[in-house]
C-alpha positions as CSV (number, residue, x, y, z in Angstrom):
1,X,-12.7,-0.7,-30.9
2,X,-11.7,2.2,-28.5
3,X,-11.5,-0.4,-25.3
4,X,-9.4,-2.8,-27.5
5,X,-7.0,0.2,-28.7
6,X,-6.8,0.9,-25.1
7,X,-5.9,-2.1,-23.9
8,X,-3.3,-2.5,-26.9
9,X,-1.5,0.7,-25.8
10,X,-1.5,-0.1,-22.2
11,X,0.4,-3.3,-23.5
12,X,2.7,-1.5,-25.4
13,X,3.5,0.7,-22.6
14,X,4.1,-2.0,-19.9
15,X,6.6,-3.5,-22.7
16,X,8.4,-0.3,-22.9
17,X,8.8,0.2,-19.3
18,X,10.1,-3.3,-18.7
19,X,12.2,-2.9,-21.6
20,X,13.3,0.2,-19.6
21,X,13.9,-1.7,-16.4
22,X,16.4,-4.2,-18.3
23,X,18.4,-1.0,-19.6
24,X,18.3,1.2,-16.3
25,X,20.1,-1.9,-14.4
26,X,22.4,-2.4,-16.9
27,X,23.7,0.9,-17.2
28,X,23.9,1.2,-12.9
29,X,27.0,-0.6,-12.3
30,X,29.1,1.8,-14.9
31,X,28.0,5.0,-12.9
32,X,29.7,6.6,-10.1
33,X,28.4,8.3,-7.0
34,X,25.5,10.5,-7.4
35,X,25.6,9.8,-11.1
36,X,23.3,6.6,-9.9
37,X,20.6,8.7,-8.5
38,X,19.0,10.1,-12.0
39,X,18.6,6.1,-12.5
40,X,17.5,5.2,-9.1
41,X,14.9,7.4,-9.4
42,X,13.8,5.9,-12.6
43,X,13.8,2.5,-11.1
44,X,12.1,3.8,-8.2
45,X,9.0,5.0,-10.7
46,X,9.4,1.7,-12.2
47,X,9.1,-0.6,-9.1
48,X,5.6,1.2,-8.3
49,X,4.6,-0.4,-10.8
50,X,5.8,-3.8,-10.3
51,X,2.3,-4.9,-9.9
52,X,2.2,-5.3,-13.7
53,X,3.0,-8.4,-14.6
54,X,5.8,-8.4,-17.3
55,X,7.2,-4.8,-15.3
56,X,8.2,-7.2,-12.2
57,X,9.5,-9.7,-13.9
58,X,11.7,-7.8,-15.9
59,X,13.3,-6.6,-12.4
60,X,13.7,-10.3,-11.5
61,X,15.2,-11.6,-15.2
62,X,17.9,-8.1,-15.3
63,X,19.0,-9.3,-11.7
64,X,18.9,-7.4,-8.9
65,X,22.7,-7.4,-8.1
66,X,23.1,-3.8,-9.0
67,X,20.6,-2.8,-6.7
68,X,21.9,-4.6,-3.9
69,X,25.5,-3.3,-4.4
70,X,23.6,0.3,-3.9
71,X,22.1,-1.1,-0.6
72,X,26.0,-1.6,0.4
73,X,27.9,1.6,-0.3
74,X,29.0,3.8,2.7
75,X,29.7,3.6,6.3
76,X,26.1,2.4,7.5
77,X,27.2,4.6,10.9
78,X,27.7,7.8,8.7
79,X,25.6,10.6,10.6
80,X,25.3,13.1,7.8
81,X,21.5,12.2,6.5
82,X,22.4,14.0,2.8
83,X,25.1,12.2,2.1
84,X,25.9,10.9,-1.8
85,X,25.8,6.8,0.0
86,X,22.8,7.4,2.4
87,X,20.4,8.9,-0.6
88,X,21.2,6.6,-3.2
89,X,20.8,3.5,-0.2
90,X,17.8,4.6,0.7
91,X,16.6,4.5,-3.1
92,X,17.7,1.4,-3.0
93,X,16.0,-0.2,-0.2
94,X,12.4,1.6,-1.5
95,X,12.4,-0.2,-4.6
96,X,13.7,-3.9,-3.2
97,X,10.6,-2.6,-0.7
98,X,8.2,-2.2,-3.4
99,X,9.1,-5.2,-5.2
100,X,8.9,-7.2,-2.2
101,X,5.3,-6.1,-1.7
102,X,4.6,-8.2,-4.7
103,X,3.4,-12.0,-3.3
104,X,5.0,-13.9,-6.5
105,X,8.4,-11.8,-6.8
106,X,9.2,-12.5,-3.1
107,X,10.8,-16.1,-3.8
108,X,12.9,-14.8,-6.6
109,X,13.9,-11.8,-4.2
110,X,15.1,-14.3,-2.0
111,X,16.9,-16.4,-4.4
112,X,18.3,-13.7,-6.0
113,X,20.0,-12.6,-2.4
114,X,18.0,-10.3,-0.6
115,X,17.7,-11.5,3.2
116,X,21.2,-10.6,3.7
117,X,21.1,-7.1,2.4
118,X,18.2,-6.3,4.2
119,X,19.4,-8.6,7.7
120,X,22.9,-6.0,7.3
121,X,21.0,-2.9,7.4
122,X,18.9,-4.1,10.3
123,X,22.3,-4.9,12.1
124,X,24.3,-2.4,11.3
125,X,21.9,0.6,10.6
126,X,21.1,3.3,13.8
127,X,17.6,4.3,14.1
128,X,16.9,5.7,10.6
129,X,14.2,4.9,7.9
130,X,16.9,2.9,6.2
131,X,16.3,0.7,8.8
132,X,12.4,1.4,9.0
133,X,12.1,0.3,5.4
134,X,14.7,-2.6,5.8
135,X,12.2,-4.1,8.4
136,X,9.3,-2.9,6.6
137,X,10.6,-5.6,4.1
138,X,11.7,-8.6,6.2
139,X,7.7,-8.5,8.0
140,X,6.5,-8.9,4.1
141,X,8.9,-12.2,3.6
142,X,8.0,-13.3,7.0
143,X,4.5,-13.3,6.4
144,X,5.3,-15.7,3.7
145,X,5.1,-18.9,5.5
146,X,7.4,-20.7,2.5
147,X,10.1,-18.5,2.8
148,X,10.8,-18.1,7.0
149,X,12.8,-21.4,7.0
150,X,15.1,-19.3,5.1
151,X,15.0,-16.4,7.6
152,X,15.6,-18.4,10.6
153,X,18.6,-20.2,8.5
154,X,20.3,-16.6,8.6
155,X,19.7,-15.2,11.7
156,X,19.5,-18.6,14.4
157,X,21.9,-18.5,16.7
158,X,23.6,-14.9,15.1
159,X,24.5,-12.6,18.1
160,X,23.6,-9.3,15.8
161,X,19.6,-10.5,15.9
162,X,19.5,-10.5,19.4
163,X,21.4,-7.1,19.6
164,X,18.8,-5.9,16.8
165,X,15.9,-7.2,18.5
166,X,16.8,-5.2,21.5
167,X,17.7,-2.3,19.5
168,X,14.4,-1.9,17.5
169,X,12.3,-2.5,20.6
170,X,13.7,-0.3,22.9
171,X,14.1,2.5,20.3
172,X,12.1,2.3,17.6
173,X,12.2,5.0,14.5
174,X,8.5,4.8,14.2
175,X,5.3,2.6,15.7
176,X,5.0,0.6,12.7
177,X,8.7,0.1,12.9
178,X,8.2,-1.6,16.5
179,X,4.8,-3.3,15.3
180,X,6.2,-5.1,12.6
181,X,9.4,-6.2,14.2
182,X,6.7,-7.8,16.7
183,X,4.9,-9.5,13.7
184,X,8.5,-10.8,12.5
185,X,9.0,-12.1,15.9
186,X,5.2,-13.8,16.2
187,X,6.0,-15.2,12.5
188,X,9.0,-16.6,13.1
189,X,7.7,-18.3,16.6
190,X,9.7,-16.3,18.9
191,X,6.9,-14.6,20.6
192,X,4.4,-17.4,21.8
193,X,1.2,-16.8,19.9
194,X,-1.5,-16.3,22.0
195,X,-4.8,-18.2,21.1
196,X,-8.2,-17.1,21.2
197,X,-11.1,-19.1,23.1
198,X,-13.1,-22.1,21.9
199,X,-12.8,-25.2,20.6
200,X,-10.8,-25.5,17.4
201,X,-10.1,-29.0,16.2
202,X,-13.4,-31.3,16.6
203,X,-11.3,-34.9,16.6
204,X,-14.0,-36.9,18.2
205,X,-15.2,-37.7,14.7
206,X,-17.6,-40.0,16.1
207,X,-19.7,-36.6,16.9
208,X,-20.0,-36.6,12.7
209,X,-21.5,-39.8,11.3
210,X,-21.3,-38.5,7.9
211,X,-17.4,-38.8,8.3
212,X,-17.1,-42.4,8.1
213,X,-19.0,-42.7,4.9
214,X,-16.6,-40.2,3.5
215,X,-13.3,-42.3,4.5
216,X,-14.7,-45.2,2.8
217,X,-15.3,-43.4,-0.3
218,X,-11.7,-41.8,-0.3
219,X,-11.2,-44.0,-3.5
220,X,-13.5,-43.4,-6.0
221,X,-13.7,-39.6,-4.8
222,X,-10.1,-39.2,-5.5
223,X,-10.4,-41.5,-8.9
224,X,-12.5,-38.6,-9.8
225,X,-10.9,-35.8,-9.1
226,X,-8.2,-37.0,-11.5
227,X,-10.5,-36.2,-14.7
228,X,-10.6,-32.7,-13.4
229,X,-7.2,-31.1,-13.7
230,X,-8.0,-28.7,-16.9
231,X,-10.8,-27.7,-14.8
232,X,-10.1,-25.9,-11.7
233,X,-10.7,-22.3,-11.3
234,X,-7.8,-20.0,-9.4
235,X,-9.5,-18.7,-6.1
236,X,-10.4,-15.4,-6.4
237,X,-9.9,-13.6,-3.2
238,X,-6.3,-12.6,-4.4
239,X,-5.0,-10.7,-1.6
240,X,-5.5,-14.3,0.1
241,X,-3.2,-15.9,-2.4
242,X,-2.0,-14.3,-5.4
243,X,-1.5,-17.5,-7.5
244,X,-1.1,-21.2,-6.9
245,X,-4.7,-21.8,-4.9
246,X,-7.1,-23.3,-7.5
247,X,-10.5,-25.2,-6.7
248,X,-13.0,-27.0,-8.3
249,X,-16.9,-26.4,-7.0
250,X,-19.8,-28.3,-6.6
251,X,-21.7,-26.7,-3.8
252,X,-21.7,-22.6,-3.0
253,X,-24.0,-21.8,-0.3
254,X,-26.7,-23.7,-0.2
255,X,-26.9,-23.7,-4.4
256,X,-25.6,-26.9,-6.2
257,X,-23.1,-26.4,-9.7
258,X,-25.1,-29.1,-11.8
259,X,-22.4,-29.1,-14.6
260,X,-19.4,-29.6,-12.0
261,X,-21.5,-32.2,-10.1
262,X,-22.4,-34.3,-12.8
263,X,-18.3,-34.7,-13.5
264,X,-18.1,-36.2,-10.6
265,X,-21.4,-38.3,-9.6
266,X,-20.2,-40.2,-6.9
267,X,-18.5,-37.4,-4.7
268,X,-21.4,-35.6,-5.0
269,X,-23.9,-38.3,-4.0
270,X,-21.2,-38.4,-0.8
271,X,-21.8,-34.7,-0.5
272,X,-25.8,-34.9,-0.6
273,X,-25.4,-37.6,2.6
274,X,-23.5,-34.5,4.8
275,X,-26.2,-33.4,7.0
276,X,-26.9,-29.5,6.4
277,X,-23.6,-29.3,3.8
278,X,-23.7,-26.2,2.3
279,X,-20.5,-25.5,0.4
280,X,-18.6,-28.4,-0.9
281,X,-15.3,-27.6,-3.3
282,X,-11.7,-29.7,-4.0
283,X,-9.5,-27.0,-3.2
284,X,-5.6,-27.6,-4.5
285,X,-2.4,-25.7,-3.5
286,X,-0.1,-25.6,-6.0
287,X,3.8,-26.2,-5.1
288,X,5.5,-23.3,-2.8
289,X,1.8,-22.0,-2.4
290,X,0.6,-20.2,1.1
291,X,-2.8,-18.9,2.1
292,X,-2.1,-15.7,4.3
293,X,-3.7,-15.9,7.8
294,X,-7.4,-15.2,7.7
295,X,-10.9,-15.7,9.1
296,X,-14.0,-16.9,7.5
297,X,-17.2,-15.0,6.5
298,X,-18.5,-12.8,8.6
299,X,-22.3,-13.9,9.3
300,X,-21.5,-17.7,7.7
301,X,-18.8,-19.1,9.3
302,X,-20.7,-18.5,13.2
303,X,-23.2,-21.1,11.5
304,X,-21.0,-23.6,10.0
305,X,-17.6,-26.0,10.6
306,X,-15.6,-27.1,7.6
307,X,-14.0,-30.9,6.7
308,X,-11.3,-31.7,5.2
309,X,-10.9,-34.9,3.8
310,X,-7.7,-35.3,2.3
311,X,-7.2,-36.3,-0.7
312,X,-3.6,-36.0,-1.5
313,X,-0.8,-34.6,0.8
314,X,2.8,-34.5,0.0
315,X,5.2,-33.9,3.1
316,X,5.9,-30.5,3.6
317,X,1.7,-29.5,3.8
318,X,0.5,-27.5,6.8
319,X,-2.9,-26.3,7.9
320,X,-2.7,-23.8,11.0
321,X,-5.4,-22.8,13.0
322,X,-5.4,-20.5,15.9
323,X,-1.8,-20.8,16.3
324,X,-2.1,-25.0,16.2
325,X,-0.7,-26.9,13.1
326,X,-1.7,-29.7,11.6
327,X,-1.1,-31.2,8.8
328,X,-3.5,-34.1,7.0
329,X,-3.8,-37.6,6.6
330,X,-4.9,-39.3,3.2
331,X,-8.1,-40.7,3.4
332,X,-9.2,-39.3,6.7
333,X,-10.9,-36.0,7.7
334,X,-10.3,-32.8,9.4
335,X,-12.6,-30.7,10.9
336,X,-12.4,-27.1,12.7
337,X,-13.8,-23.8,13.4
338,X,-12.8,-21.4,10.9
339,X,-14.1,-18.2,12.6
340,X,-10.2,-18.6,14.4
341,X,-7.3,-17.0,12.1
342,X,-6.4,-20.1,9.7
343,X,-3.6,-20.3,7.5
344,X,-2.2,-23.1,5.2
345,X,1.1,-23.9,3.3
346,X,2.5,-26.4,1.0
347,X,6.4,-26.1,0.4
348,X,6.5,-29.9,-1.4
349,X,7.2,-29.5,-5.0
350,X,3.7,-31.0,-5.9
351,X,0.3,-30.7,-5.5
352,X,-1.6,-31.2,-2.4
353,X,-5.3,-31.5,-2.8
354,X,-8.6,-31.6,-0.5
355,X,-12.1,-31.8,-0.9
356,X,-13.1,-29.2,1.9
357,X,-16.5,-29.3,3.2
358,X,-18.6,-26.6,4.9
359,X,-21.9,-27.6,7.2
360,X,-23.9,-26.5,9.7
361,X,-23.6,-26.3,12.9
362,X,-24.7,-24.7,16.1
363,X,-22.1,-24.1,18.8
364,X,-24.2,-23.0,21.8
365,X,-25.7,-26.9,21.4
366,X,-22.7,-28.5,20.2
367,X,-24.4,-30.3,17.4
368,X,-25.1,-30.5,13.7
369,X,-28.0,-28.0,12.6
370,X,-29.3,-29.7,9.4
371,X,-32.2,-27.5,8.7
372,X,-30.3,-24.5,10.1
373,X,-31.1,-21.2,7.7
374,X,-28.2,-19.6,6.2
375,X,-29.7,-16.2,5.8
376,X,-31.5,-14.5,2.4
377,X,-29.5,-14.2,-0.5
378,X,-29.0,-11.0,0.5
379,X,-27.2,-11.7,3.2
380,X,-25.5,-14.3,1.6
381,X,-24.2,-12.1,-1.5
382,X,-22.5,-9.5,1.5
383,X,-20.0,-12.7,2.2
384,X,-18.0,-12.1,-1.2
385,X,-19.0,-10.6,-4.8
386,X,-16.1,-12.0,-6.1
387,X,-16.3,-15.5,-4.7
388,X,-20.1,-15.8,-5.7
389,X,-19.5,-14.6,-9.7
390,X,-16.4,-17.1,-9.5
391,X,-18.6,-19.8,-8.4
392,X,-21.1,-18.7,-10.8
393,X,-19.1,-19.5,-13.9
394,X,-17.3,-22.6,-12.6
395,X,-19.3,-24.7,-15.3
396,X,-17.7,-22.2,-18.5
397,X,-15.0,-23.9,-20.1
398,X,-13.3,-21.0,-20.9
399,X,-12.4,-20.5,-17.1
400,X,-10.4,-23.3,-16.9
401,X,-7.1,-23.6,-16.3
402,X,-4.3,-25.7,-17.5
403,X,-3.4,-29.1,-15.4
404,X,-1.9,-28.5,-12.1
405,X,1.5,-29.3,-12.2
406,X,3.4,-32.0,-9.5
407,X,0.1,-34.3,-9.9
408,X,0.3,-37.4,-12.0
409,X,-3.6,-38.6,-12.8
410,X,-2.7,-41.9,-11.6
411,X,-4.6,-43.5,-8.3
412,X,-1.7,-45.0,-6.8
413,X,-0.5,-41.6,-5.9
């Protein structure tokens, strides 16, 4: 009774606070001068919280607009740092900071009319931590693969980037200032990325007999997949992807889901035919969906290579690997190294779907290790907590989720 009272107050609070939000921006545009800041501070408490669900959202439903006409007032070339339009801008720019932070408010941000508020004070500001926090804010959209075509729509070909770019470089306000500038830069594909070593794509498939038996089952695999849309679980490694990745199991190192198997008999039969397959999973990205840039496990992925084998891919799906992109083929398989920094985007409005494939194999002898150990369970239960007590509960139905939308279950899709 105590943990649910808690919980009920904790509600009640967030509601209050968002309520809060919606009455704070209102009231914004009727003050004047430092009459703003007693409410930009409020807001600024507010925003550090904008973690909680219904408290960033309210920020994104009130509109932002009288937050943005704060990041405009004044002479952006003003000297004196205590003045009335420099202290109530740089309020301003902490709190569309904070909110930007937040993976799933980022795309409203920049509907709402961000990028050129914060692409001004970049311009126009000297070397101040107005302009610190401005790019502290642009390196957070970049990072969001969905939303840099919008970037480079603003700033291609603009004189002022080239004059910032100079700018920031040569005369930084901080390290981090200069260091994510240069991750802008490397995100945006200004700054050739530099690859590590190795092989990353394996595309002489004929290395993998196990492939061609996949292909020809593309089919059926994909018929069944279509009876399991109320039953994907959202990935759980969050600072990955906060929403919009969701998989279905069957294999999870070495140990097979029975429940989540028997749904889908055929596929798994095609599973049990990959030579030392350890992990096996459909994993679906949901419309306007990225994966942030990451390596696999550390003391797994040196024994293993994943497959994809595509099961359905709208235009607009990207899978990047050590700085290459590819994208996939329906009814044909992928595989690479995922000890290199991988990344993956789909900016279609519907769902793209794979059935990905982990098995092992030993690089110094460039060939399939069937029998190959993955380690004790110890060492297995170091590669994620959270991933493992996901995979655990894959076969409770009160973990799944509703269906995915921009997928018709139809197999002529």
């Amino acid at each position: 009774q105590m943990c649910i009272r808690d919980r009920s107050t904790q509600s009640t609070g967030t509601m209050n606070e968002a309520h809060k939000v919606r009455e704070l921006l209102t009231r914004l545009p009727e003050l004047h001068g430092l009459q703003k800041l007693p409410v930009m501070n409020e807001l600024l408490d507010l925003a550090d919280d904008a973690d909680q669900d219904e408290i960033g959202k309210s920020f994104i439903n009130s509109g932002l607009k009288p937050i943005f006409d704060v990041c405009k007032l004044g002479d952006f070339k003003e000297e004196n740092s205590e003045s009335e339009h420099i202290l109530l801008r740089r309020k301003a720019l902490k709190v569309i900071s904070l909110l930007i932070e937040e993976d799933l408010l980022q795309s409203s941000l920049v509907e709402q009319g961000v990028l050129p508020i914060i692409l001004r004070i970049i311009y126009h500001s000297p070397p101040t931590t107005e302009r610190r926090s401005a790019v502290r804010s642009l390196w957070f959209i970049t990072e969001n693969a969905i939303l840099r075509d919008e970037v480079i729509k603003l700033i291609d070909g603009r004189k002022e980037w080239d004059d910032a770019k100079i700018n920031i470089l040569s005369n930084p306000v901080s390290v981090e200032e200069k260091d994510w500038f240069l991750a802008i830069l490397k995100f945006l594909g200004f700054i050739p990325f530099t690859p590590a070593s190795g092989t990353v794509f394996y595309d002489n498939l004929e290395d993998f007999p196990f492939v061609k038996d996949l292909e020809a089952k593309y089919s059926v695999i994909k018929q069944e997949f279509q009876f399991l849309f109320d039953k994907l679980v959202a990935w759980p490694e969050k600072y990955l992807c906060q929403k919009g990745w969701d998989v279905f199991g069957l294999y999870a190192f070495q140990n097979k889901l029975d429940h989540n198997c028997k749904l889908c008999p055929e596929t798994s039969k095609a599973l049990e035919n990959v030579p030392g397959m350890v992990t096996a999973m459909f994993s679906c990205l949901q419309p306007k969906t990225h994966i942030k840039p990451h390596t696999g496990y550390y003391q797994y992925s040196e024994k293993i290579l994943r497959c994809h084998l595509a099961i359905k891919v709208p235009s607009g799906c990207v899978l990047k690997v050590n700085g290459i992109e590819r994208t996939w083929q329906e009814g044909k398989c992928m595989i690479f190294d995922d000890t290199f920094y991988h990344e993956a985007w789909n900016k279609s409005n519907e769902l793209r779907v794979v059935l990905m494939i982990d098995f092992m194999y030993s690089r110094s002898d460039k060939c399939m290790k069937p029998n190959q150990s993955l380690g004790s369970k110890d060492d297995i239960a170091l590669i994620s907590k959270d991933l493992l007590e996901t995979l655990n509960s894959y076969g409770k139905t009160e973990n799944f989720k509703e269906k995915p939308i921009g997928y018709t279950p139809s197999i002529t899709n």
